[in-house]
C-alpha positions as CSV (number, residue, x, y, z in Angstrom):
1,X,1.9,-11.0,-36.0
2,X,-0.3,-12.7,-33.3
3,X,2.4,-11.9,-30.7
4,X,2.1,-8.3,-31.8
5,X,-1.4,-7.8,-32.1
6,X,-2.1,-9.3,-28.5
7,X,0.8,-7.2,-26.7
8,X,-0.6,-4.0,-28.5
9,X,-3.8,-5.3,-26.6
10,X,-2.6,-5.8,-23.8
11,X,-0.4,-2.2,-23.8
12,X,-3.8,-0.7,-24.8
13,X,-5.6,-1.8,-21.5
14,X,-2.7,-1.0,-19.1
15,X,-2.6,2.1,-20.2
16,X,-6.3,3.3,-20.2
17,X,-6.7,6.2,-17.5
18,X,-10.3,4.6,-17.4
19,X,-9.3,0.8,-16.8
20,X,-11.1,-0.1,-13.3
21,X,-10.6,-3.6,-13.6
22,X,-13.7,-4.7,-11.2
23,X,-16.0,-8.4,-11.0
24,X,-17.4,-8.7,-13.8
25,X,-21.3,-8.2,-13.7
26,X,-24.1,-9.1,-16.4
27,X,-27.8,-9.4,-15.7
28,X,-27.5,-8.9,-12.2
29,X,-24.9,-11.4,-11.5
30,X,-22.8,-10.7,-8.6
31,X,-19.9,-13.3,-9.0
32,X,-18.7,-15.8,-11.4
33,X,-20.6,-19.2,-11.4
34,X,-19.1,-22.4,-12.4
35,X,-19.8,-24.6,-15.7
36,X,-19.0,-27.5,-17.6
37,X,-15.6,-28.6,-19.0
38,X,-13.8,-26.8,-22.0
39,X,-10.8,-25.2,-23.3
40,X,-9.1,-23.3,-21.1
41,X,-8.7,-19.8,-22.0
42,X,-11.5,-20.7,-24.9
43,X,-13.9,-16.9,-23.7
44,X,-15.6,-17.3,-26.9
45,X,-16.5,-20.5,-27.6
46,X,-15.1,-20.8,-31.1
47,X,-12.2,-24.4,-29.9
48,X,-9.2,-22.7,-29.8
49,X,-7.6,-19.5,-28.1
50,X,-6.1,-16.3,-29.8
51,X,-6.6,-12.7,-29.6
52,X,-10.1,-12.6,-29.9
53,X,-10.5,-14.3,-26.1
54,X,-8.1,-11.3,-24.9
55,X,-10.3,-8.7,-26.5
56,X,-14.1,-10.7,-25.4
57,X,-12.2,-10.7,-21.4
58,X,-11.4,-7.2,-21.7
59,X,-14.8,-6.4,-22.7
60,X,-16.4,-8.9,-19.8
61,X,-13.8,-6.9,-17.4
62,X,-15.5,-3.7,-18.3
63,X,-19.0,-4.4,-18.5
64,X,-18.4,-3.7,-22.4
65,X,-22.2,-5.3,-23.5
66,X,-23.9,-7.9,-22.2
67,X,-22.3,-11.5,-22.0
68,X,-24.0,-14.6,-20.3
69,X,-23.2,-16.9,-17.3
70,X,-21.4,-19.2,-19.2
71,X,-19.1,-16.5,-21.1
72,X,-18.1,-14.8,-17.7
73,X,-17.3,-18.2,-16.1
74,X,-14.8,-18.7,-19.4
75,X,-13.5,-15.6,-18.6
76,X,-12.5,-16.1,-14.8
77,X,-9.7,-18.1,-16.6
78,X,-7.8,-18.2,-13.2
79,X,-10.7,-19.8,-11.2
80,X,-10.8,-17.0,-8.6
81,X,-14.4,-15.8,-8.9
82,X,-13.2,-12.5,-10.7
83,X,-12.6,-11.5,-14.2
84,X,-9.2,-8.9,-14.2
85,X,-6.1,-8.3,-15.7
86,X,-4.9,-11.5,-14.2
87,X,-7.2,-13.6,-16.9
88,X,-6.2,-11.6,-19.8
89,X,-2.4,-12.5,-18.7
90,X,-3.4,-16.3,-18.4
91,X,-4.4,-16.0,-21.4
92,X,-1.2,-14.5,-23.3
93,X,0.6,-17.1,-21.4
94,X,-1.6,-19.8,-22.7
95,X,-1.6,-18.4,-26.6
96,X,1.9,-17.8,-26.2
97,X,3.2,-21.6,-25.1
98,X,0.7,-22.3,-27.9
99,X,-1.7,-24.2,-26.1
100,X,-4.4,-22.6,-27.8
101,X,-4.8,-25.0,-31.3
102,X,-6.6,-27.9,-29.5
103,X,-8.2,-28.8,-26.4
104,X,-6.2,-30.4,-23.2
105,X,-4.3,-33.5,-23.7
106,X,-5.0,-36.5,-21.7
107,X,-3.1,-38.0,-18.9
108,X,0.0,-39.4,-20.0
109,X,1.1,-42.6,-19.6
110,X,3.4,-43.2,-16.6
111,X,6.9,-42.8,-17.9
112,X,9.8,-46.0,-17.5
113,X,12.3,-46.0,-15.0
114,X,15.1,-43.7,-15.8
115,X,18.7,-45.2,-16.3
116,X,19.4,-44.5,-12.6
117,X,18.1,-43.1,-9.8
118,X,14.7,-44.5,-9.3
119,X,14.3,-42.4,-6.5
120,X,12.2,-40.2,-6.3
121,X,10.0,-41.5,-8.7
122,X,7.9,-43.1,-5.8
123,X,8.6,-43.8,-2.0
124,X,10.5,-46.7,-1.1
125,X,8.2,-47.3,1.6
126,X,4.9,-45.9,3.5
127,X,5.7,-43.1,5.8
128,X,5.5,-44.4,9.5
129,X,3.1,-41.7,10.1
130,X,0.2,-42.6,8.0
131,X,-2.1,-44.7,9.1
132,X,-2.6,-48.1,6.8
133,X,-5.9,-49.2,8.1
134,X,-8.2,-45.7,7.3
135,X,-9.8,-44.8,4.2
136,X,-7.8,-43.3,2.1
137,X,-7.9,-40.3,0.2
138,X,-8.0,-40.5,-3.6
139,X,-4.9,-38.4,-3.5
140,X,-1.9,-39.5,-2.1
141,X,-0.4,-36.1,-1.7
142,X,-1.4,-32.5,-1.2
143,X,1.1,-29.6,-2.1
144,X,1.6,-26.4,-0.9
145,X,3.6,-23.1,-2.2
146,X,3.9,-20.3,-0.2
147,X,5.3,-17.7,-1.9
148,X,7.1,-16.2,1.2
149,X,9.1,-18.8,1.4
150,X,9.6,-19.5,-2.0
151,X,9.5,-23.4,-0.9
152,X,6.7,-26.2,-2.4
153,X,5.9,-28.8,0.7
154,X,4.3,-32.3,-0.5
155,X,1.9,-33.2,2.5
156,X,0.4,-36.9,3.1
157,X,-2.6,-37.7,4.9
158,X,-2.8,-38.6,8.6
159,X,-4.8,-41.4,10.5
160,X,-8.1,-39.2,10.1
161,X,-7.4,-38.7,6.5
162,X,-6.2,-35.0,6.2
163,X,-3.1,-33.7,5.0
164,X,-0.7,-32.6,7.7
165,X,2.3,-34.9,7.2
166,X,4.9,-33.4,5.3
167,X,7.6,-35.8,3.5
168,X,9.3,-33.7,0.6
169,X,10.3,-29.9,0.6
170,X,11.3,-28.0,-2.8
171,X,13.1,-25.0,-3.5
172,X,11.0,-23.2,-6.0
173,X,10.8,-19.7,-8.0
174,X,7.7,-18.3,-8.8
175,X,6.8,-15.3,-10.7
176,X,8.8,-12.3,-10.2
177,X,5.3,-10.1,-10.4
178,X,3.6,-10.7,-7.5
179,X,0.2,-12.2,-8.6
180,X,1.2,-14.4,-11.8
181,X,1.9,-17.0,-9.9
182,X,-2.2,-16.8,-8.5
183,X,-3.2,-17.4,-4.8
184,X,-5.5,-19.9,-4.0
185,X,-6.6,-23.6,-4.5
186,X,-5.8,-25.5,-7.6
187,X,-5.4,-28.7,-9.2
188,X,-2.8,-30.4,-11.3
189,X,-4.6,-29.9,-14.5
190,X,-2.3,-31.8,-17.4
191,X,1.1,-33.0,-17.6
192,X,3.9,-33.0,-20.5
193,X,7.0,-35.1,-20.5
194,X,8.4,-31.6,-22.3
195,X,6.4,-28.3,-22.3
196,X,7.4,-25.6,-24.7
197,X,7.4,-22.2,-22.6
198,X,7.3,-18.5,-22.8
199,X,9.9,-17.5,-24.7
200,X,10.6,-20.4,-26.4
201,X,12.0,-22.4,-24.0
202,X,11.4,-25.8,-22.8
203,X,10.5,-27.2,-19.3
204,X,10.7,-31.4,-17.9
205,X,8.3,-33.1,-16.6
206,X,5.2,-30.1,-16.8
207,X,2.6,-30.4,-14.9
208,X,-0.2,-27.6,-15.3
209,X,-1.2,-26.0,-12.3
210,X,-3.8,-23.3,-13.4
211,X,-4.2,-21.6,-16.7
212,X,-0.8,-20.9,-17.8
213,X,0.9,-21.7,-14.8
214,X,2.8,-25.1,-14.5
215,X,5.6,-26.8,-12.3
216,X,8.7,-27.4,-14.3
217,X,11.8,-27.7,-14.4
218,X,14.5,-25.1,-15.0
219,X,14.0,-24.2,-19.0
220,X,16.2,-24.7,-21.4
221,X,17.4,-23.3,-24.6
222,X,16.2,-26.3,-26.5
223,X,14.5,-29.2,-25.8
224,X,17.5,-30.9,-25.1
225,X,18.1,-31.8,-20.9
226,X,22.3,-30.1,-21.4
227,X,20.7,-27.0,-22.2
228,X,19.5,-25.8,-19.3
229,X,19.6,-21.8,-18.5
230,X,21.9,-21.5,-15.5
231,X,21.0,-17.9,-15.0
232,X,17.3,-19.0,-14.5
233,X,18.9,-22.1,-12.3
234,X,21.0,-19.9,-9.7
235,X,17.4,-17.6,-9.3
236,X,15.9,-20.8,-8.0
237,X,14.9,-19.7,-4.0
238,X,13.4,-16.4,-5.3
239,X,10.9,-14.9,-7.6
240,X,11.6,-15.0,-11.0
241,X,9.4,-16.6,-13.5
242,X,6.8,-14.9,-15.3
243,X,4.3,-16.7,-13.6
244,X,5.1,-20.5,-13.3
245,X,6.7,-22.4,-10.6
246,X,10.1,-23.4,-11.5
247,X,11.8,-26.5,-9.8
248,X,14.9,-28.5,-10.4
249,X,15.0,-31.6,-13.0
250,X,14.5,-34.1,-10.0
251,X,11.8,-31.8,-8.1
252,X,10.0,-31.9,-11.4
253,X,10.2,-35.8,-12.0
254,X,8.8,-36.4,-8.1
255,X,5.7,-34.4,-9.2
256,X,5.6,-35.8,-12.0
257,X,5.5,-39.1,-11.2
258,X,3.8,-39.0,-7.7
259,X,1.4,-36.4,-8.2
260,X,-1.2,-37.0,-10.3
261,X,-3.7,-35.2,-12.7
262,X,-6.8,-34.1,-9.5
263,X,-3.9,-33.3,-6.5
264,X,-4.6,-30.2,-5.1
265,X,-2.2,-27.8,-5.2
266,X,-2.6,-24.5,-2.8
267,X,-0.7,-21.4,-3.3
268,X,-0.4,-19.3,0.0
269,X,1.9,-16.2,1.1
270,X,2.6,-17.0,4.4
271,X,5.7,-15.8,6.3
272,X,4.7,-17.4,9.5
273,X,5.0,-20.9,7.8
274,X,7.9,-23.2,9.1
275,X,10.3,-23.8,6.9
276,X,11.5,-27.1,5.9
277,X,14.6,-28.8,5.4
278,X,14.4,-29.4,1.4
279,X,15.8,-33.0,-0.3
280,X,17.5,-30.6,-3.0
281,X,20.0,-27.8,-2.1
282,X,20.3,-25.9,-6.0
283,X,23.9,-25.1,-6.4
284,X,25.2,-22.4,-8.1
285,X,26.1,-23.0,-11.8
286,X,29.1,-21.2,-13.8
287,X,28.8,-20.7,-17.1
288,X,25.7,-19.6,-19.5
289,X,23.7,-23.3,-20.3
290,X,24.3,-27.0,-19.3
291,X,23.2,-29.8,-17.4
292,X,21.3,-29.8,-13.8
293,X,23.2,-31.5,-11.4
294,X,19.6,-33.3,-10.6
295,X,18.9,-34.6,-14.1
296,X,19.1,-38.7,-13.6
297,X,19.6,-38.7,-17.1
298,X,22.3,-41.3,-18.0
299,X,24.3,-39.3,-20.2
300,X,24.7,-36.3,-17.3
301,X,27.9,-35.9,-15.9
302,X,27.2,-33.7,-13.1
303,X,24.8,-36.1,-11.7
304,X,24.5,-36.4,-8.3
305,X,23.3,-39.8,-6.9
306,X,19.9,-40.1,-4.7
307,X,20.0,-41.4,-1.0
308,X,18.1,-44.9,-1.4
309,X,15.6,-44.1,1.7
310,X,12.7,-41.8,2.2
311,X,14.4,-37.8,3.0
312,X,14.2,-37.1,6.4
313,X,12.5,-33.5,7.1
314,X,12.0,-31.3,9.5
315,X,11.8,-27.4,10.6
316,X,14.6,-25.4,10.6
């Protein structure tokens, strides 16, 4: 019923001749302003998020009464200083992975070795090119998606502290509409060991980039890792998710496990970028479900051993 009444919504909006989605104004106010902490995707105040924030953001997005600064900042659920159809999409996505009962989880704690292939859940030594003896960022990486490219780069800092070294490449897939996947400047939000996903799937080693956007890994029928959907799998390289950035099991675990909650992660569209050699080549899969090849999990038969030194990249 929920799922119904908030795609009627939704329908309802998209086809208005008179929908102009536009900034949303109130009292003068020419741009969203920032506040403190809560429940994203929570417009209304009320602790959780259902239908009711869809139909309060469609309202803010048309000037539909008179809402206050801190209403209009819980609408910009997408942190990009406007209120649109964008944010009323965040918000399906996050009512739909049913995020919207309780407030965010905390951080984890680190997961235990796998059975093999420690690599890459950290570096097996310092990259040469960083610089031992400055003050270093809280962060030890930065990541980048460029859409263009449909690649994910993990940069390091350099001597003077800013992040130009890059020392892992990813093949991703974002979201096959251009725009769910959002430009600009995030940060890893959250993170789930498993993440239940639109449609019922599942996704490894989650980490949540920006409303209902999240790095994961290829999803799978169930939560089980020899389930995985191989006609998502062979998309990986282009745009095909509805909105988050899909990675292979291992790519998943590296962020996972080396990235954590505060890195930033930037989303450009770039063409002009170089690309990079990545660690992971996705091969084709036959067949409807099954493993990833990546998956260190000690019961996968199709897994591939990790070198046992720090990847090697460089512009191709």
């Amino acid at each position: 019923m929920k799922t119904r009444k908030v795609v009627a919504l939704l329908l309802a909006l998209l086809t208005a001749t008179s929908c102009v989605f536009m900034p949303a104004l109130a009292e003068g106010t020419a741009s969203v302003t920032t506040t403190t902490s809560f429940l994203a995707g929570d417009v209304n105040g009320d602790g959780k998020v259902d239908v009711e924030d869809v139909t309060t953001t469609r309202d803010v997005c048309f000037g539909l009464g008179k809402y206050n600064a801190e209403t209009i900042a819980r609408a910009d659920v997408n942190k990009d200083g406007l209120v649109d159809i964008n944010d009323i999409l965040a918000i399906m996505n996050i009512i739909f992975d049913g995020r919207g009962i309780s407030h965010i989880q905390p951080t984890p704690t680190p997961i235990p070795p796998l059975a093999r292939g420690e690599w890459p859940g950290g570096l097996p030594s310092t990259p040469a090119t960083m610089n031992k003896d400055v003050s270093r960022p809280k962060y030890k990486y930065r990541l980048q998606i460029n859409l263009a490219k449909q690649r994910c780069v993990a940069y390091t800092y350099d001597a003077a502290g800013k992040y130009t070294v890059p020392v892992y490449a990813m093949v991703v897939s974002t979201g096959a509409v251009y725009g769910t996947t959002p430009l600009g400047t995030h940060h890893i939000m959250e993170q789930f060991r498993w993440k239940v996903l639109n449609g019922d799937y599942w996704g490894q080693y989650s980490s949540r980039i920006v409303g209902g956007v999240l790095f994961h890994s290829v999803p799978a029928f169930q939560k089980e890792a020899n389930t995985v959907n191989y006609s998502f799998y062979n998309k990986l390289g282009s745009p095909a998710s509805s909105g988050c950035v899909r990675v292979t099991t291992a790519d998943a675990y590296w962020i996972y496990k080396n990235c954590i909650v505060g890195t930033v992660v930037e989303v450009i569209d770039d063409k002009t970028k170089p690309d990079y050699e990545t660690y992971i080549v996705p091969k084709k899969l036959v067949g409807t479900s099954g493993w990833d090849p990546t998956d260190p999990d000690a019961n996968n038969p199709l897994y591939v051993a990790w070198p046992t030194s720090f990847p090697k990249i460089w512009e191709t």
